[in-house]
C-alpha positions as CSV (number, residue, x, y, z in Angstrom):
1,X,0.0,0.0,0.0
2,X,1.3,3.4,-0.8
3,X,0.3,6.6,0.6
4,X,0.5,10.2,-0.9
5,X,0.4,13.6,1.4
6,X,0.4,16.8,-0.3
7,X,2.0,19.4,2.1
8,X,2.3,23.5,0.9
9,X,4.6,26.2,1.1
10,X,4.5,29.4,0.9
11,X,7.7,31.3,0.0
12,X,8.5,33.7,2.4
13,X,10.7,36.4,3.4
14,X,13.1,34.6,5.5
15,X,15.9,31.3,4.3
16,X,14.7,28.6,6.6
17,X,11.6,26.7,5.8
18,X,9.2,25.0,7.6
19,X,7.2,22.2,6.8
20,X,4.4,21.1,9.5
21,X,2.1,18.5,9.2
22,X,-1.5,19.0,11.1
23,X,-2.4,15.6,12.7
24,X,-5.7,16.5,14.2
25,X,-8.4,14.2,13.5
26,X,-11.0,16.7,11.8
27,X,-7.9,18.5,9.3
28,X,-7.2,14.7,8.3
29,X,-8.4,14.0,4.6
30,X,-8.3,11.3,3.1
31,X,-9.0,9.8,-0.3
32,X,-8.6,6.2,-2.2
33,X,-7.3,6.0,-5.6
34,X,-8.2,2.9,-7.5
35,X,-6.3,1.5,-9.7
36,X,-8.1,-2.0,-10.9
37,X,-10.4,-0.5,-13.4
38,X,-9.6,1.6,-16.8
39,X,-9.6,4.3,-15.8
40,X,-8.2,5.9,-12.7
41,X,-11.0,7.2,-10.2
42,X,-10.9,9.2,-7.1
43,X,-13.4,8.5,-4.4
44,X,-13.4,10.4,-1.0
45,X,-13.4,7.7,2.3
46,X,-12.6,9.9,5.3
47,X,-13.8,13.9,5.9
48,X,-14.6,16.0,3.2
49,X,-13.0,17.4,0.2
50,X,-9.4,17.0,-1.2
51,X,-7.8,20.4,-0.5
52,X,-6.0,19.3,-3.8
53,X,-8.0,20.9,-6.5
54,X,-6.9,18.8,-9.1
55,X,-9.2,21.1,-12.4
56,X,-6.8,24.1,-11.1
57,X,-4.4,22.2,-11.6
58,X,-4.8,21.3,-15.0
59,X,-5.6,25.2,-15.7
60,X,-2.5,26.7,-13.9
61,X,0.6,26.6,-15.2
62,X,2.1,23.4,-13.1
63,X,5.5,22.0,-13.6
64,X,6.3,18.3,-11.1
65,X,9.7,17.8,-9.8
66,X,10.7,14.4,-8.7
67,X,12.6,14.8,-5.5
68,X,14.9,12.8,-3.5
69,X,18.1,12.4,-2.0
70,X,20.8,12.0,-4.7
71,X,22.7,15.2,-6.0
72,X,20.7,14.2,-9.5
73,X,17.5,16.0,-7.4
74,X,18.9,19.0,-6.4
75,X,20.3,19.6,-10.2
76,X,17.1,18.7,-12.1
77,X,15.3,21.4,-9.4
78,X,18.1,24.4,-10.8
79,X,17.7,23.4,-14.5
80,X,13.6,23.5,-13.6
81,X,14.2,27.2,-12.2
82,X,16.4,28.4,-14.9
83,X,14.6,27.0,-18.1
84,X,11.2,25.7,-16.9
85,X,8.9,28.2,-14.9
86,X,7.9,31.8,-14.4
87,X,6.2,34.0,-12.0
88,X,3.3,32.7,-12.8
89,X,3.8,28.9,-12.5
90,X,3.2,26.3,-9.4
91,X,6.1,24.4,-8.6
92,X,4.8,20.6,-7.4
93,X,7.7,19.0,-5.6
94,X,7.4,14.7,-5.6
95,X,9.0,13.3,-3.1
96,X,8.9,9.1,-2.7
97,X,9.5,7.6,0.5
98,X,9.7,4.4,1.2
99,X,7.1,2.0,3.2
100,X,7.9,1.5,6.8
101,X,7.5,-2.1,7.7
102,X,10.5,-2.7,10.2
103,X,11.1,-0.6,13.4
104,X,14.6,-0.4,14.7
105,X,14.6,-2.1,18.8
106,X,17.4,-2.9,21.0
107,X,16.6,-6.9,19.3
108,X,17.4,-5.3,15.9
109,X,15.0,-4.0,13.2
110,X,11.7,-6.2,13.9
111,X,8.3,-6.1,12.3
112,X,5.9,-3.1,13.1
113,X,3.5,-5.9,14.8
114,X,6.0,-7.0,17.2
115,X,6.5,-3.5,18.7
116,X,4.2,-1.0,20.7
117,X,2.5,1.5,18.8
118,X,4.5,4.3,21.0
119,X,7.6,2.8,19.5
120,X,6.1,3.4,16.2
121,X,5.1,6.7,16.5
122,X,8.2,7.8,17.8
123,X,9.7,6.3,15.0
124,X,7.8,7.4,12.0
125,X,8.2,11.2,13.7
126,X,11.6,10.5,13.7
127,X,11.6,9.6,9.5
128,X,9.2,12.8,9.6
129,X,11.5,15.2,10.6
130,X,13.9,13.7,8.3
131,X,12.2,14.0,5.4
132,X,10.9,17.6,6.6
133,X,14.9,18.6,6.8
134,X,15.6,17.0,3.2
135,X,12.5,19.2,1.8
136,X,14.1,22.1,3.3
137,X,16.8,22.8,1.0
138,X,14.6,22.0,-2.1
139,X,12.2,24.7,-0.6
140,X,14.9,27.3,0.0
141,X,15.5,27.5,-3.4
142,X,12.2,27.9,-4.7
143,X,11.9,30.6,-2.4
144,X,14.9,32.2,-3.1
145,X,13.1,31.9,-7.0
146,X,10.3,33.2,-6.0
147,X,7.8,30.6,-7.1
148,X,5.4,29.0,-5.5
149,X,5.7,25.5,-4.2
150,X,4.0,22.9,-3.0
151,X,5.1,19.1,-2.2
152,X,3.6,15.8,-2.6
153,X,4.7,13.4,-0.6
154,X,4.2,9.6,-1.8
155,X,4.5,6.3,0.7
156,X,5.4,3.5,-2.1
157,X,9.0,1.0,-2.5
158,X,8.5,1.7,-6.2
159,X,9.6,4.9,-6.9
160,X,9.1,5.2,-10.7
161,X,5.5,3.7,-10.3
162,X,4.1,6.0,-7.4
163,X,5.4,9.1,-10.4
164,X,3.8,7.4,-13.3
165,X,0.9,6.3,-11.2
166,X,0.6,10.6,-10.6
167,X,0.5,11.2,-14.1
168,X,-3.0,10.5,-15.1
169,X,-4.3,10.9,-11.6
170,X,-3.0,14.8,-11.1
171,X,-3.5,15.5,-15.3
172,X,0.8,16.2,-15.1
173,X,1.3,17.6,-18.4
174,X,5.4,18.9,-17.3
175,X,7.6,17.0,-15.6
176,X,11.1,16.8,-14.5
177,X,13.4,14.2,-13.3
178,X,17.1,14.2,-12.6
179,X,19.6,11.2,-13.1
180,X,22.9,10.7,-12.8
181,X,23.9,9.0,-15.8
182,X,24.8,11.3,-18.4
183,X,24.7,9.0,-21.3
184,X,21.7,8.6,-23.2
185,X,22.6,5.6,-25.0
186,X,23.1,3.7,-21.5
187,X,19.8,5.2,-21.0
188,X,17.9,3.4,-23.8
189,X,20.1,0.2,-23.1
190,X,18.7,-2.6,-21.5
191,X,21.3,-2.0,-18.7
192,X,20.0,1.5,-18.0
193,X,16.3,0.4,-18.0
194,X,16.3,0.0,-13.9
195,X,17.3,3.7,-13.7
196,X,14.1,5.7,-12.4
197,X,14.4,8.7,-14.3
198,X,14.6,6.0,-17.7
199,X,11.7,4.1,-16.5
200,X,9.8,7.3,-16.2
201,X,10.7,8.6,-19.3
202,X,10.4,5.6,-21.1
203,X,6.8,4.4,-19.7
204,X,5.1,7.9,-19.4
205,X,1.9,8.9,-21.3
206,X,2.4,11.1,-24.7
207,X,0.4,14.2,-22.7
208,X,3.2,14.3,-20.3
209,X,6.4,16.1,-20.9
210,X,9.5,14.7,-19.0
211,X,12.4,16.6,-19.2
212,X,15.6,14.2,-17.6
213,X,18.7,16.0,-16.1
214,X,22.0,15.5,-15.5
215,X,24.6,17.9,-14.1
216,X,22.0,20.5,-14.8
217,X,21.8,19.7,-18.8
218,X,18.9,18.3,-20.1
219,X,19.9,14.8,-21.5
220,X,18.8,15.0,-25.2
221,X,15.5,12.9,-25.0
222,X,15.7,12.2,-28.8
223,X,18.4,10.0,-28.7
224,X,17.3,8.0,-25.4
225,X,13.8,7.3,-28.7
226,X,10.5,6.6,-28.0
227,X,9.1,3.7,-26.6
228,X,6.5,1.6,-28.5
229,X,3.8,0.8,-27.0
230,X,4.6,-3.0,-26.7
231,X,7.2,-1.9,-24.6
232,X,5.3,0.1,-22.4
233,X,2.9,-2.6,-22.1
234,X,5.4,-5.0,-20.9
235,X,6.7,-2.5,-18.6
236,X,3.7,-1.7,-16.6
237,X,2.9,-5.7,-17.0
238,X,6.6,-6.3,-14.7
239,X,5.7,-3.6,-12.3
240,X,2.1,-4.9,-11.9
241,X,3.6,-8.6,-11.0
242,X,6.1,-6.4,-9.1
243,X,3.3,-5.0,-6.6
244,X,1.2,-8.0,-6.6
245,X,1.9,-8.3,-2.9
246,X,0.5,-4.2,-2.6
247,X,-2.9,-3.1,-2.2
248,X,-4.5,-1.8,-5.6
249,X,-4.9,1.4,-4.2
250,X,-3.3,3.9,-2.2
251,X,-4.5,6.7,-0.1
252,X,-3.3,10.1,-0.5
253,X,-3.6,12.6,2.6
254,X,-3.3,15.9,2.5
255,X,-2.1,18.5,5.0
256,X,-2.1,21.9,5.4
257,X,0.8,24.5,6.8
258,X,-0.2,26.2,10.2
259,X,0.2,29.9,9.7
């Protein structure tokens, strides 16, 4: 099961950023995403509405950056600020996280059903404020820019799936990745195809641009060629077989910044 939060920022005066999550039961908003029909459907399961108003979205100018902790991240984030927005855009930052099944004890890392919930909690803050200080630097930046941000925040192992799983959901017609292999043939080799900025590439829809990065140059997409769509087929085929053990649906949360 994977689970998305959206989480925004507003750029601000000062260079530190702060990302806060509101864990009070009646802010909490949750919806389910299904995935085993044609398709993709949204359908509300918890509270009201989803503060994520997906038709602005697809009216605004929106550009997605996918996140992480590699160098590649950072880089593709520039490249997006220098060639890729204006005043006027939104700036969606994804960051993929991975599920936490294990929770470090004194015994060593042991299954989240063999440990108190308090042990649990205090661990999962624990990977919260983590990811909070990764965001921060990506934040800084786009404040410094000038543009306004926002993150979405994705629980999955499968990093290139959770993106590509966005796509049709959130309408993403612009999107940016970063990588850190700088040549394109090793891209479209058969070596290259576990890379997550390749898989993106290579298995997004036609209405989405993805723009890959290296160093802060875009990696000329033309020679990396299009995929046919027998190879897309097989793609999302090995990742279905891949998740088999998942839920076909994950739930995606979102939170809003205190004031």
């Amino acid at each position: 099961m994977s689970t998305a939060w959206t989480e925004t920022y507003a750029p601000a005066a000062h260079s530190v950023s702060e990302i806060v999550e509101e864990e009070e039961e009646e802010e909490e908003e949750l919806f389910e995403i299904n995935h085993g029909v044609g398709t993709a459907s949204i359908k509300e399961v918890e509270s009201s509405l989803f503060s994520f108003d997906v038709n602005n979205a697809e009216e605004e100018d929106s550009v997605y950056v996918a996140v992480g902790k590699s160098n590649s991240s950072m880089d593709a984030l520039s490249w997006t600020l220098a060639n890729f927005v204006n005043t006027s855009t939104t700036l969606y930052l994804i960051h993929v996280f991975p599920e936490i099944r294990h929770i470090p004890s004194p015994l060593g890392m042991l299954p989240r059903s063999q440990v108190s919930p308090t042990q649990v909690e205090n661990y999962m803050a624990q990977e919260r404020g983590k990811r909070r200080q990764l965001l921060e630097k990506f934040l800084d930046i786009c404040s410094a820019s000038k543009v306004k941000v926002e993150t979405l925040l994705i629980e999955s192992d499968m990093v290139a799936k959770a993106i590509l799983d966005l796509i049709p959901i959130l309408n993403i017609r612009k999107l940016v990745v970063g990588t850190s292999n700088s040549n394109p043939r090793k891209l479209k080799s058969r070596k290259g195809i576990n890379g997550i900025a390749d898989q993106i590439f290579q298995s997004a829809p036609n209405t989405c641009e993805v723009k890959v990065v290296c160093e802060g140059k875009e990696v000329i997409t033309q020679m990396i060629g299009s995929p046919s769509p027998r190879a897309n087929h097989d793609y999302f085929k090995a990742l279905q077989k891949a998740d088999d053990h998942l839920d076909d649906s994950f739930a995606c949360m979102c939170f809003r910044p205190k004031n």
